[in-house]
ROLUMFI-507418 format. One record per residue (C-alpha): residue number from 1; x, y, z; residue in three letters. Coordinates in Angstrom, 2 decimals, m for minus. Last residue first. Example, Ala and Ser with C-alpha at 12.3 -4.5 7.8 and 13.67 -1.06 7.14 Angstrom:
% ROLUMFI-507418
ATOM    k        X        Y        Z    r
ATOM    2    13.67    m1.06     7.14  ser
ATOM    1    12.30    m4.50     7.80  ala
END
This chain:
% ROLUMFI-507418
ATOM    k        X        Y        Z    r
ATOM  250    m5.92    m6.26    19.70  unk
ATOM  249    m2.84    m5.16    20.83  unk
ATOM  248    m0.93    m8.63    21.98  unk
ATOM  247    m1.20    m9.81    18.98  unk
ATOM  246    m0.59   m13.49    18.36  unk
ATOM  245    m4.06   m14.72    18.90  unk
ATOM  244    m5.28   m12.00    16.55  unk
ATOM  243    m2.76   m13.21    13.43  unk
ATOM  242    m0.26   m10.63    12.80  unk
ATOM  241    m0.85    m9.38     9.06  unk
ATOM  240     2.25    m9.56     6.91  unk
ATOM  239     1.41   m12.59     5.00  unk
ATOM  238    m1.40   m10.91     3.74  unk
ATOM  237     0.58    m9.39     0.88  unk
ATOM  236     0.75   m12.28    m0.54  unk
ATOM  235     3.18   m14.16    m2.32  unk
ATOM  234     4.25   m16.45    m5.24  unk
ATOM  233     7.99   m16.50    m5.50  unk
ATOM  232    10.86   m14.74    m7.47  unk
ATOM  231    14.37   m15.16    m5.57  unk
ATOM  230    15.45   m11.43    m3.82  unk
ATOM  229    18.76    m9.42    m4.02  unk
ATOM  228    17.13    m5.89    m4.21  unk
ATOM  227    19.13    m4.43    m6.69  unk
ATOM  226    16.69    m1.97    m8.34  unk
ATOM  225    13.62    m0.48    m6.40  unk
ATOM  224    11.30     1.40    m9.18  unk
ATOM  223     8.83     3.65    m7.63  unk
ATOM  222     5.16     4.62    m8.82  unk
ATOM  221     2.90     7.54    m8.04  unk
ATOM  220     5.24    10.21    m8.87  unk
ATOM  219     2.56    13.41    m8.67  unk
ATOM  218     5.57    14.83    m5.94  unk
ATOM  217     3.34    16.47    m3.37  unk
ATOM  216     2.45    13.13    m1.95  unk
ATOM  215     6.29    11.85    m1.96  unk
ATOM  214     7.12     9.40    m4.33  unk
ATOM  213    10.53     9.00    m4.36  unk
ATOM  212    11.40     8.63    m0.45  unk
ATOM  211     8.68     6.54    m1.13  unk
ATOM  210    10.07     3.40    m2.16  unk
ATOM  209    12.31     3.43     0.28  unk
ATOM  208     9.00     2.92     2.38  unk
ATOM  207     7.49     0.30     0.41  unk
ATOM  206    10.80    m1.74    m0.28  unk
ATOM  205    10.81    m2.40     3.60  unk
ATOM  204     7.52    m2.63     3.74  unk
ATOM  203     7.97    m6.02     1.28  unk
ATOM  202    11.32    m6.70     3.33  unk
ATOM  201     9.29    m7.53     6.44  unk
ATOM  200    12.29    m9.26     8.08  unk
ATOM  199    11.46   m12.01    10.26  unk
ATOM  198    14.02   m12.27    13.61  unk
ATOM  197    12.22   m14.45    16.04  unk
ATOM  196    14.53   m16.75    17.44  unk
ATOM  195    18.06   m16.29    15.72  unk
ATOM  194    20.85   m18.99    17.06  unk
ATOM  193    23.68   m17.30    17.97  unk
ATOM  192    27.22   m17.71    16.50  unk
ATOM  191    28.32   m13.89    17.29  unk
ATOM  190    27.59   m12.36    14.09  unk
ATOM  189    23.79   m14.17    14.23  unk
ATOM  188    22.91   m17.76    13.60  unk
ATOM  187    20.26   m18.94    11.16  unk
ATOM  186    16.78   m21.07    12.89  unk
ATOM  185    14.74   m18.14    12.39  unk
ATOM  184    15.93   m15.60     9.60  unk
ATOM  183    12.90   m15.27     7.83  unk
ATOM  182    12.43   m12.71     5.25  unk
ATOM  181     8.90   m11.40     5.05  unk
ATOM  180     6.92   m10.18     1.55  unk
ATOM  179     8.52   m12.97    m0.75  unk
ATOM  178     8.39   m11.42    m4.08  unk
ATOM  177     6.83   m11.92    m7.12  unk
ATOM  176     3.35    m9.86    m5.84  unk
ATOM  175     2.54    m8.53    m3.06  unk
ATOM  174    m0.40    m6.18    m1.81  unk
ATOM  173    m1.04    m3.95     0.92  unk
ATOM  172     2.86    m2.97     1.81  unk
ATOM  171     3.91     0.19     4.23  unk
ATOM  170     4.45     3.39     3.19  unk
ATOM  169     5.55     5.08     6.57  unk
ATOM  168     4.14     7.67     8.63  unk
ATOM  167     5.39     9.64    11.31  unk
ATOM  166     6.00     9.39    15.42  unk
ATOM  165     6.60     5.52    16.83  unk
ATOM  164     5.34     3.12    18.67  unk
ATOM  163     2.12     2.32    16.98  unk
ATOM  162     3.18     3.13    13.91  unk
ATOM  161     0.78     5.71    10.83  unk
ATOM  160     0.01     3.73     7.37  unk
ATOM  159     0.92     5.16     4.31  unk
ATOM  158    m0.19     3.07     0.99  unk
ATOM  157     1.30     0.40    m1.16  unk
ATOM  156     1.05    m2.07    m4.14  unk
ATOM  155     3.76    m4.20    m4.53  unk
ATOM  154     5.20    m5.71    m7.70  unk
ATOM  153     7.70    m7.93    m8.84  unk
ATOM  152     9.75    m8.80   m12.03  unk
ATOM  151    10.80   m11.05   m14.72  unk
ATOM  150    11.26    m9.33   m18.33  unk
ATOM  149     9.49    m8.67   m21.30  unk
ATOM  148     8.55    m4.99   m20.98  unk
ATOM  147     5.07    m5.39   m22.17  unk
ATOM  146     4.16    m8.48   m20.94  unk
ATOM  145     6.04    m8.54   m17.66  unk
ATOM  144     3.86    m5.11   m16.81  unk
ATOM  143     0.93    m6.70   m17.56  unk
ATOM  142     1.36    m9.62   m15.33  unk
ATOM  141     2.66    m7.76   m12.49  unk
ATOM  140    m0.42    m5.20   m12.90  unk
ATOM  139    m2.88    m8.20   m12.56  unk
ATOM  138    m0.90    m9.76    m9.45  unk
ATOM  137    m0.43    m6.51    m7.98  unk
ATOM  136    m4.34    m5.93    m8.00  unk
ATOM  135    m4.90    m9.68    m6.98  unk
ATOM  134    m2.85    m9.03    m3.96  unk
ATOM  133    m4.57    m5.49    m3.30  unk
ATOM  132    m7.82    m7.41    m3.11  unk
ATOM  131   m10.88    m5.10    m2.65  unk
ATOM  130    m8.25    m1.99    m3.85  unk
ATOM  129    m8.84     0.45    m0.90  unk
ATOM  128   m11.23     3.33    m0.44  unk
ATOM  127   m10.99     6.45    m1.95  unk
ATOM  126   m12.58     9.90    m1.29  unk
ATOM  125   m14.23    12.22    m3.17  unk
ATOM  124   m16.08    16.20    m2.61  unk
ATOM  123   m12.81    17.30    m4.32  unk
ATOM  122   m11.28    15.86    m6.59  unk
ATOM  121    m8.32    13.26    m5.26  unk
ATOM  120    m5.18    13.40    m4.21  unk
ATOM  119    m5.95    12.91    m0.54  unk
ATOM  118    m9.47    12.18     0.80  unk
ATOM  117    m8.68     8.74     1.83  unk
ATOM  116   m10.66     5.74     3.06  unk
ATOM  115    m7.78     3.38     4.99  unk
ATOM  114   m10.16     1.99     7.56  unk
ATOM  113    m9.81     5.56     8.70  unk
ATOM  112    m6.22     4.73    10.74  unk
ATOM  111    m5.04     1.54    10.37  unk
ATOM  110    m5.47    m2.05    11.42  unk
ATOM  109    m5.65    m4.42     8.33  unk
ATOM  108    m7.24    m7.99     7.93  unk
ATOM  107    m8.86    m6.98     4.39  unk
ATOM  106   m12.16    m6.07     5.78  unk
ATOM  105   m10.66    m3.20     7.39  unk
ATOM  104    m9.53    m3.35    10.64  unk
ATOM  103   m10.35     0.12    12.43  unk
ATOM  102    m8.55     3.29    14.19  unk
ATOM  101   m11.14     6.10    14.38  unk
ATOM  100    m9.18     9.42    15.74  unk
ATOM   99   m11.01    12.47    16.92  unk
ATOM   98   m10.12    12.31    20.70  unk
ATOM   97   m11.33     8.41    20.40  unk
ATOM   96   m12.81     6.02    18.24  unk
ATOM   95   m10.40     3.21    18.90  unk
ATOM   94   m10.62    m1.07    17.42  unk
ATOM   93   m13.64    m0.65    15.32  unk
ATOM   92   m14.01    m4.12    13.19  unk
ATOM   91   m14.73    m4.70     9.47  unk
ATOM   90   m14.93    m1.36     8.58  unk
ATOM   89   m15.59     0.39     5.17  unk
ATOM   88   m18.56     0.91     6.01  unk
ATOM   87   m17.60     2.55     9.39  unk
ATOM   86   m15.07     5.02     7.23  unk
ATOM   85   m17.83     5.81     4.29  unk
ATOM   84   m19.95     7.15     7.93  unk
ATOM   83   m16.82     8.99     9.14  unk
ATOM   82   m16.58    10.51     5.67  unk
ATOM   81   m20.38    11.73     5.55  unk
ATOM   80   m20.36    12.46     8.59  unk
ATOM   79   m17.42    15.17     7.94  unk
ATOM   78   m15.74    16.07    11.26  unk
ATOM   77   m15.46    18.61    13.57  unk
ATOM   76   m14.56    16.26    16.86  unk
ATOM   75   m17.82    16.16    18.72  unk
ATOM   74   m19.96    16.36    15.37  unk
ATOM   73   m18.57    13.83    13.70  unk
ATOM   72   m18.86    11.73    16.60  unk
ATOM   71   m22.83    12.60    16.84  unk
ATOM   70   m23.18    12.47    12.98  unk
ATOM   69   m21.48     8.70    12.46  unk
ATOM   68   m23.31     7.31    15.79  unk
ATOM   67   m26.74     8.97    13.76  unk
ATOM   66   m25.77     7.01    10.38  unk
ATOM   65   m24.72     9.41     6.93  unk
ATOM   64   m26.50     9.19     4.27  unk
ATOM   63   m23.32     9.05     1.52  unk
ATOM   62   m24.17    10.03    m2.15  unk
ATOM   61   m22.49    13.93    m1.66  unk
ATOM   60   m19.53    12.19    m0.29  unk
ATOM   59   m18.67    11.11    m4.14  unk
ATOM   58   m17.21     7.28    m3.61  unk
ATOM   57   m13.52     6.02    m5.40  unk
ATOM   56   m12.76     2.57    m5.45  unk
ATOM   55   m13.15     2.57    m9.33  unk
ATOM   54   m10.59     0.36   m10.11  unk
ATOM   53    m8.60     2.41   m11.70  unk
ATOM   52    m8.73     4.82    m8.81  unk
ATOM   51    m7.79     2.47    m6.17  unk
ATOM   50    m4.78     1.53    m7.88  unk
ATOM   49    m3.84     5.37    m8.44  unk
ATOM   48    m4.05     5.97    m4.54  unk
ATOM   47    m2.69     2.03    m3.86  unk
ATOM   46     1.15     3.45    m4.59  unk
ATOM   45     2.70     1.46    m6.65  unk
ATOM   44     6.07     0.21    m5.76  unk
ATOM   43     7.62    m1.52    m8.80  unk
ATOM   42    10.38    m4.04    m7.88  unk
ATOM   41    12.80    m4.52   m10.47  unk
ATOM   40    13.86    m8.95   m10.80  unk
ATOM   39    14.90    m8.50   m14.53  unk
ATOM   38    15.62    m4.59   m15.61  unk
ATOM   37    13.40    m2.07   m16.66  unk
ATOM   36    14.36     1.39   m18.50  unk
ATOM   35    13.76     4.48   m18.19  unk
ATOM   34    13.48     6.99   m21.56  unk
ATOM   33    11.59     9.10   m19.67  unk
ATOM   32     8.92     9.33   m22.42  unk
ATOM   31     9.24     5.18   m22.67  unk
ATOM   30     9.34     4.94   m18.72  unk
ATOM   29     5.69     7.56   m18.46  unk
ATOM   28     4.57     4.43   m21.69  unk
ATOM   27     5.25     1.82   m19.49  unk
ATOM   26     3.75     3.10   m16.25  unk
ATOM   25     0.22     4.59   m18.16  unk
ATOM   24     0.03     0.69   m19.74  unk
ATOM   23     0.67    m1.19   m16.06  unk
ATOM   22    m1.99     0.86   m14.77  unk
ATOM   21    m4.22     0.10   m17.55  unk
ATOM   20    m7.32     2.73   m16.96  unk
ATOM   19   m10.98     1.63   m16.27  unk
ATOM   18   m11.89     4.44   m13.27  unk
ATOM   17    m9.44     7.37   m13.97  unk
ATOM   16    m5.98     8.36   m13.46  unk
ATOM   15    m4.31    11.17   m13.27  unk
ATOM   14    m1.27    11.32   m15.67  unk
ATOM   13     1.55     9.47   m15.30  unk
ATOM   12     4.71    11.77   m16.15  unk
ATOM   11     7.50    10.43   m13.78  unk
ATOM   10     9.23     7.37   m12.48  unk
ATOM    9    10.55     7.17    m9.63  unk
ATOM    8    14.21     5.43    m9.61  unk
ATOM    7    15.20     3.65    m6.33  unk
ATOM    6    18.88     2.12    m6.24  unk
ATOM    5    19.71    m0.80    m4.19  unk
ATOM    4    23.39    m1.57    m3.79  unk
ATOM    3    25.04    m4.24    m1.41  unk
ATOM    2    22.26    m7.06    m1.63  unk
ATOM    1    23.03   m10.25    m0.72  unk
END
């Protein structure tokens, strides 16, 4: 069990580009730092510079945008051009109301824009997300073990806005080396009780104290959570989605 988790951000990666080695630009920021990695650290990535390497960026000026896209654009002083990037993006429009567009990407998740962002990035650009954030952890996982020679995980997140509840949260897209929910079903409580339906999503969990560290404003893109008491496993990310027949919000 965990009694001490520290969370280190790690400065000095530069902006990234289409075709750049995230796990090379993380390395090299810890050697100028001098940080350095320890067996079973969690690196939080957040899916803005993921995106970019990949090339999930589009230039708004190449976007035609649809008639439905102009007319709500118009009604709530919008760009069409990033409302229509935002129904492309979508596999499933669950509100377009009073300005906001909630949708299920294709990936299975329910946030706000289909998650197509115009933050930290140039100008007249937005980002969509990774096409398979588990793959993208996997691949950055892999390099990262290589180079620093040690055991670890990786998630790959991004804010998403609650349901219940004011402000945002990182929460986690992709997973990789650790088990993204703890379940407790079947254990007892304090008291002797038998637990029901207590699953701990310990992959968002490590997202958001992850970015206590890696504010917008901060240019730290990627977190390091130390002492997280976890055993290494294959995971996804997608794990966390609630299946549809179990929602009672969909």
């Amino acid at each position: 069990m965990s009694l001490e988790i520290r969370v280190i951000g790690i400065p000095g990666i530069p902006d990234v580009s289409a075709g750049d080695d995230i796990g090379a630009l993380i390395t090299s920021a810890m050697a100028t730092e001098e940080l350095k990695a320890a067996g079973l650290d969690v690196f939080v990535i957040a899916q803005k510079i993921v995106s970019k390497a990949e090339g999930r960026t589009v230039t708004l000026d190449s976007i035609t945008p649809s008639a439905v896209a102009r007319r709500w654009a118009a009604a709530y002083d919008k760009d069409a051009r990033m409302v229509e990037v935002v129904l492309s993006e979508s596999k499933r429009i669950v509100r377009m109301e009073r300005g906001i567009l909630i949708a299920e990407t294709r990936h299975g998740f329910v946030c706000a824009n289909a998650g197509v962002d115009a933050s930290n990035v140039a100008r007249g650009f937005v980002t969509l997300l990774p096409e398979d954030p588990d793959a993208s952890a996997r691949r950055i996982k892999g390099a990262l073990e290589q180079r620093l020679g040690l055991q670890l995980a990786v998630i790959i997140s991004d804010t998403f806005g609650r349901p219940w509840r004011e402000g945002l949260v990182n929460v986690a897209l992709g997973v990789a080396g650790v088990e993204p929910i703890v379940d407790l079903r079947g254990k007892k409580d304090w008291y002797g009780r038998e637990l029901h339906v207590t699953a701990i999503a310990v992959a968002d969990e490590l997202a958001s104290a992850a970015e206590l560290v890696m504010a917008k404003k901060s240019g730290i893109p990627v977190a390091i959570v130390r002492g997280f008491d976890y055993n290494p496993a294959d995971s996804s990310g997608k794990d966390l989605i609630r299946a549809p027949e179990q929602d009672l919000f969909r």
